[in-house]
C-alpha positions as CSV (number, residue, x, y, z in Angstrom):
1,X,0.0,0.0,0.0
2,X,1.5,3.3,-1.1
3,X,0.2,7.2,-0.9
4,X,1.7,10.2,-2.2
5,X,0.1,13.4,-0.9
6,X,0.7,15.6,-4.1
7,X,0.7,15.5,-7.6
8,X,3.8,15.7,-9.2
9,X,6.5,14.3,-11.8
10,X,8.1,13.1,-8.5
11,X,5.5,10.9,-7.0
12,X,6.6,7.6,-8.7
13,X,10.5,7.9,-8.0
14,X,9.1,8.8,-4.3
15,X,6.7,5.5,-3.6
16,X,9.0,3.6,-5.7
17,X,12.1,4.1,-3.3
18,X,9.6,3.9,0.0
19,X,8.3,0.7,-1.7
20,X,12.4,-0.6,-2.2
21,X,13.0,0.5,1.2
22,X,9.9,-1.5,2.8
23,X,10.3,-4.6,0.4
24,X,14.1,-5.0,1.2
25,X,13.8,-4.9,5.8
26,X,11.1,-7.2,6.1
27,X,10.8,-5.5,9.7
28,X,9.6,-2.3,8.5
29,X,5.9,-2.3,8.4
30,X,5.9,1.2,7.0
31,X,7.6,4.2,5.6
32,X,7.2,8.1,4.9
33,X,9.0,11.0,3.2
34,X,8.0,13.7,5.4
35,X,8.2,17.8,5.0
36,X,10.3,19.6,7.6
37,X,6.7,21.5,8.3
38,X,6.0,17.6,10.1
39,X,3.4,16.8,7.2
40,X,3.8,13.0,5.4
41,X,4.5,13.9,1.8
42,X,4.2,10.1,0.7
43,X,4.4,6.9,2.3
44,X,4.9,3.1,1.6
45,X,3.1,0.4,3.8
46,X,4.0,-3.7,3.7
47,X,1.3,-5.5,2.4
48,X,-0.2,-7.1,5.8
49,X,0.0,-3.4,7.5
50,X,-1.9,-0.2,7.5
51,X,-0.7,3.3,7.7
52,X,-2.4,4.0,11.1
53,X,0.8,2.8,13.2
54,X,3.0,5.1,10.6
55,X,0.3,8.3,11.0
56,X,0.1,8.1,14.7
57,X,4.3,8.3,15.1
58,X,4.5,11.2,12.4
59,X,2.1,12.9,14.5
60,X,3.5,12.2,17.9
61,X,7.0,12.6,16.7
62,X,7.1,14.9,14.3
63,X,4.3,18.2,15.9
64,X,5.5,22.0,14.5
65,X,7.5,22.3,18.2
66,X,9.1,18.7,17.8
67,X,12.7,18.8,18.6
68,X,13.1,16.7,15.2
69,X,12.0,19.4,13.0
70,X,14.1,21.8,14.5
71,X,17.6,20.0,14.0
72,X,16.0,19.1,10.4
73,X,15.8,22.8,9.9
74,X,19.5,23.3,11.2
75,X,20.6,20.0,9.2
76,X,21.7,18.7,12.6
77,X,19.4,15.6,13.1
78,X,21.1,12.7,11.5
79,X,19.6,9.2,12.4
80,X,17.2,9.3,15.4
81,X,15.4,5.8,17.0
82,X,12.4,6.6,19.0
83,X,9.4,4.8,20.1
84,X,5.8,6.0,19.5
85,X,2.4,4.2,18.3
86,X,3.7,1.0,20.2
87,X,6.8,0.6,17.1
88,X,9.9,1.9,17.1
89,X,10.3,4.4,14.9
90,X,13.4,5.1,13.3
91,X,14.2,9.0,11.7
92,X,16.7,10.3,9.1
93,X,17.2,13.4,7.7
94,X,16.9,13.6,3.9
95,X,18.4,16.4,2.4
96,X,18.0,20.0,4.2
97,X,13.8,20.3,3.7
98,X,12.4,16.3,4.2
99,X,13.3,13.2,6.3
100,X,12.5,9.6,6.2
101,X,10.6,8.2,9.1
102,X,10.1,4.1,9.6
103,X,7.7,2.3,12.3
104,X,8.7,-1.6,12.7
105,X,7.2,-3.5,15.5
106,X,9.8,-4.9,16.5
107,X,11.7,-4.0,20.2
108,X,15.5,-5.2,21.1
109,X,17.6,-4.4,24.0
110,X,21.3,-3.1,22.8
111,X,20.4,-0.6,20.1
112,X,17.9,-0.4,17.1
113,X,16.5,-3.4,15.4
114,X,16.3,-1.4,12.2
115,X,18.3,-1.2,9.0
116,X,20.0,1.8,8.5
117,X,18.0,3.6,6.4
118,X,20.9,6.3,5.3
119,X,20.7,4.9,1.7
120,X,17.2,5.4,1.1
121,X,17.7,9.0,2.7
122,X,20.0,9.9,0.2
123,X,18.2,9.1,-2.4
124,X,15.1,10.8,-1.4
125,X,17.2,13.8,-1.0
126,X,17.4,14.7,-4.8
127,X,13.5,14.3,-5.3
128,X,12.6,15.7,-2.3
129,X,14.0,19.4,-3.7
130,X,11.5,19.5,-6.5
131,X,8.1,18.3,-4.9
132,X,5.6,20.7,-4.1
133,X,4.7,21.2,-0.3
134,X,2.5,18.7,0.6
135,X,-1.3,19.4,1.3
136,X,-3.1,20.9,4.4
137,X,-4.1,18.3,6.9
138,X,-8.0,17.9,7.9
139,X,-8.8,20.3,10.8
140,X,-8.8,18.4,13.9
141,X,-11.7,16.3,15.1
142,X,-13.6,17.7,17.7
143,X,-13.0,17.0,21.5
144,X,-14.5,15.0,23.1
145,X,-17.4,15.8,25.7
146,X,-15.5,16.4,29.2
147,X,-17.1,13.2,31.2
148,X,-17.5,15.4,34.6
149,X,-19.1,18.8,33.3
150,X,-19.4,21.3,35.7
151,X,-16.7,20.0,38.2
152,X,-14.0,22.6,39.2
153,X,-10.5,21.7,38.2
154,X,-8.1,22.8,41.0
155,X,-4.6,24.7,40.7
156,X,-2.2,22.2,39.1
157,X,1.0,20.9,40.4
158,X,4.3,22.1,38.6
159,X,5.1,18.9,36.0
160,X,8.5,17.7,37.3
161,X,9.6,16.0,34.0
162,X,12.2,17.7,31.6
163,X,11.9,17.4,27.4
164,X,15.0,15.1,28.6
165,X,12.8,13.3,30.8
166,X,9.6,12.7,28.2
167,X,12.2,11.8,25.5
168,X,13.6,9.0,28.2
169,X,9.7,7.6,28.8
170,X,9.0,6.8,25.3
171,X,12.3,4.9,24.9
172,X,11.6,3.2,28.1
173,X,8.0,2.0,27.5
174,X,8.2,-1.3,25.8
175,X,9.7,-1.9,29.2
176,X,7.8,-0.4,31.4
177,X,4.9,-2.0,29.4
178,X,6.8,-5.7,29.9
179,X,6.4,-5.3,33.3
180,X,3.3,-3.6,34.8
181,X,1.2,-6.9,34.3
182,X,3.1,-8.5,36.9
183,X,3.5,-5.3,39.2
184,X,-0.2,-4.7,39.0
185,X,-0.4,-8.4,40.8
186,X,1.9,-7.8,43.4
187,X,0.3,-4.6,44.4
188,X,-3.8,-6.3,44.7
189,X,-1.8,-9.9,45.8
190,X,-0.7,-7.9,48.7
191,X,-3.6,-5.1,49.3
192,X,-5.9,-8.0,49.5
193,X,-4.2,-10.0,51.7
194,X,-4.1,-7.0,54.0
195,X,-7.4,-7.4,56.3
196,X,-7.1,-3.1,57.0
197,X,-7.0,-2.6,52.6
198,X,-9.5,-6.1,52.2
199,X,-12.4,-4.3,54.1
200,X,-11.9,-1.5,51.6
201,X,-12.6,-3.6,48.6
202,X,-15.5,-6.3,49.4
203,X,-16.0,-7.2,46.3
204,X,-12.4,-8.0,45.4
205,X,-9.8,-6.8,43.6
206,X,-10.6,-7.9,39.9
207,X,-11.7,-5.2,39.1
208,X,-9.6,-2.5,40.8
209,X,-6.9,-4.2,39.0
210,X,-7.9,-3.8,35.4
211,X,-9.1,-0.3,36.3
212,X,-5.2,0.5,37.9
213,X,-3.5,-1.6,34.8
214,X,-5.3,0.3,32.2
215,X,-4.4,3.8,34.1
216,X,-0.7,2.7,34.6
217,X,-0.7,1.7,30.7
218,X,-2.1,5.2,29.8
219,X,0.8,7.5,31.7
220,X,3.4,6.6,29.3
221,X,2.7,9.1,26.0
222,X,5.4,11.2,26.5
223,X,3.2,13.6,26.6
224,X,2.4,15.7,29.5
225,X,1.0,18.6,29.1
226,X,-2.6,20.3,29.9
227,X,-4.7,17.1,28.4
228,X,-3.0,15.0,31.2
229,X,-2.7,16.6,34.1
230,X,-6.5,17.1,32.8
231,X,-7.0,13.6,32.3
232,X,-5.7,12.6,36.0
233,X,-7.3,15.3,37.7
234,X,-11.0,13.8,36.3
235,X,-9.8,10.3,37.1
236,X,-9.2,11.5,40.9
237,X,-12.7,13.5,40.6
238,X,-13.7,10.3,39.3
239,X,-12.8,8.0,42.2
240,X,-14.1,10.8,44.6
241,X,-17.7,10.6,42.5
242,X,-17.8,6.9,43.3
243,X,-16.8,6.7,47.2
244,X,-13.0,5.6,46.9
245,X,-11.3,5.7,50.0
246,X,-8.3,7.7,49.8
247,X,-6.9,5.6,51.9
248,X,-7.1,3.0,49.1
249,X,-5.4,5.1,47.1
250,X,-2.4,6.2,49.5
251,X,-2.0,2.3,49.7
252,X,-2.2,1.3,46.3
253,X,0.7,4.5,46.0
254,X,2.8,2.9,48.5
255,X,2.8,-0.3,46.9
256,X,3.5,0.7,43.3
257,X,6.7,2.8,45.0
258,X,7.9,-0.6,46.4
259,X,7.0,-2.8,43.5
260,X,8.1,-1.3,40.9
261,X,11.3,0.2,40.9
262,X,13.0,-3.4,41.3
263,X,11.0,-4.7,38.4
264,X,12.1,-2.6,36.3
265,X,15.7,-2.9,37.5
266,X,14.7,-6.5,36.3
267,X,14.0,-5.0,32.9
268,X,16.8,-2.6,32.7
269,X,19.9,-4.3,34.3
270,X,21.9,-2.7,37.0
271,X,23.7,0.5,36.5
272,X,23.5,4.2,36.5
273,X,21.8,4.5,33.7
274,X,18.8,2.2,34.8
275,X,18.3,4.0,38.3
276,X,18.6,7.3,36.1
277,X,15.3,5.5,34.0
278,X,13.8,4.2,36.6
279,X,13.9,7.6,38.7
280,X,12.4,9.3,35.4
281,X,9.6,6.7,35.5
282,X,8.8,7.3,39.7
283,X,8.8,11.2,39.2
284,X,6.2,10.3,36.5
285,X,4.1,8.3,38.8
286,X,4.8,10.9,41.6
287,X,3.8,13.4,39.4
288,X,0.0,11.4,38.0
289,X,-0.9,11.0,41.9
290,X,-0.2,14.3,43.2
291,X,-2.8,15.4,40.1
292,X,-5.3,12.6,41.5
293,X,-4.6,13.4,45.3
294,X,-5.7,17.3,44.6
295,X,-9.2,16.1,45.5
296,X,-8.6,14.5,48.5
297,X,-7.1,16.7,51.2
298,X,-3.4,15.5,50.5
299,X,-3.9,12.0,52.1
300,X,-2.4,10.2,49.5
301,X,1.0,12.3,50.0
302,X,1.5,12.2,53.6
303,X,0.8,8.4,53.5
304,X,2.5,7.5,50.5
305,X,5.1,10.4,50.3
306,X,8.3,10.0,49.4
């Protein structure tokens, strides 16, 4: 599956190079040319994927105030590996206006699993001086209803996370991801074999866990700006809607703090650089609670405070 985005004497050398570049790594499921205004000129997708994986990285990766796009303008951004879309995405500058960007789905410990892609870049260098800018995008869809109208969102706690910090997240999902199944356990294995946390939960822990799994999944965008501090502040409104303890909530906190550092050590191996990522990762989880915790007279931070 192939798209070009204009109309030019240029599309067919374009697709025909993604199309090489997709056909030859098997473990690239897709490929763009994309304009240093973060727009996908044209794009090349294996046979067995869609574009959506390849769409959803551009967009993450590649916004007007990406860091990408501004060493693209500068001619400084070389060969970049991120994660984004639940692939690893793999960027390289192509001339001084366009860059290639890949999504594969595969992950691997040690460095990228991707071909270098350095060939095709040059290639798409030449033709990517003489096409046309590529097409507006469709305005945005609409946002969604807010699910607690009316409910007054309190002052919001300074985000302690760098660009450095967000950058470090993404690259460290497909671990954190590896392990939260198994942290999620420990923490309701233990809260309900607690007779002070059981009497909190009499009808068990089944679904407290799938709720806390799917919230733990969802903090890991690498994005943290108003929509999630947002996002948590409703989910704590939320849990005070339907009679949640904070006390629960404190102990679920303390928990996760225990748990999960050494599982991800696990993950990561010993070494400064894995207590740097696995500080990065606590601040983050530090950082989602103290949104929730707004709603409950600070309970959940002198019990569970670091």
């Amino acid at each position: 599956m192939s798209g070009f985005h204009n109309k030019s004497g240029a599309a067919a050398k374009v697709i025909a190079v993604l199309q090489d570049l997709v056909a030859e790594a098997r473990i690239i499921e897709a490929a763009a040319l994309v304009g240093r205004d973060g727009q996908i000129i044209a794009h090349a997708t294996r046979a067995n994927a869609g574009p959506e994986a390849l769409f959803t990285a551009v967009d993450e990766l590649l916004g007007p105030d990406s860091a990408h796009l501004r060493h693209l303008g500068q001619g400084t951004l070389g060969q970049v590996v991120e994660s984004a879309a639940s692939r690893r995405v793999m960027i390289r500058q192509a001339g001084p206006n366009a860059l290639v960007c890949t999504v594969s789905g595969g992950y691997g410990r040690g460095g990228s699993q991707l071909p270098s892609i350095s060939g095709t870049a040059l290639r798409l260098a030449e033709l990517a001086q003489i096409i046309p800018p590529p097409l507006p995008k469709a305005p945005p869809a609409e946002p969604a209803p807010d699910p607690f109208p009316g409910l007054r969102l309190p002052d919001l706690p300074a985000c302690p996370l760098t660009a450095e910090d967000c950058a470090r997240i993404g690259a460290l999902r497909p671990f954190v991801m590896g392990v939260l199944p198994g942290v999620t356990r420990k923490i309701y294995d233990a809260m309900e074999a607690e007779p002070q946390m059981a009497r909190h939960m009499p009808n068990g822990t089944a679904r407290l866990r799938d709720m806390h799994m799917a919230w733990l999944e969802t903090l890991f965008t690498g994005d943290y700006g108003a929509l999630f501090a947002q996002r948590q502040l409703q989910i704590g409104q939320a849990h005070q809607l339907a009679g949640i303890p904070p006390v629960l909530l404190a102990a679920t906190m303390a928990y996760l703090r225990a748990i999960l550092p050494p599982a991800l050590r696990g993950a990561l191996g010993e070494g400064v650089l894995s207590e740097i990522a696995i500080g990065t990762v606590m601040r983050l989880v530090d950082y989602a609670f103290a949104l929730m915790d707004t709603n409950s007279s600070g309970l959940i931070t002198r019990i569970g405070g670091a």
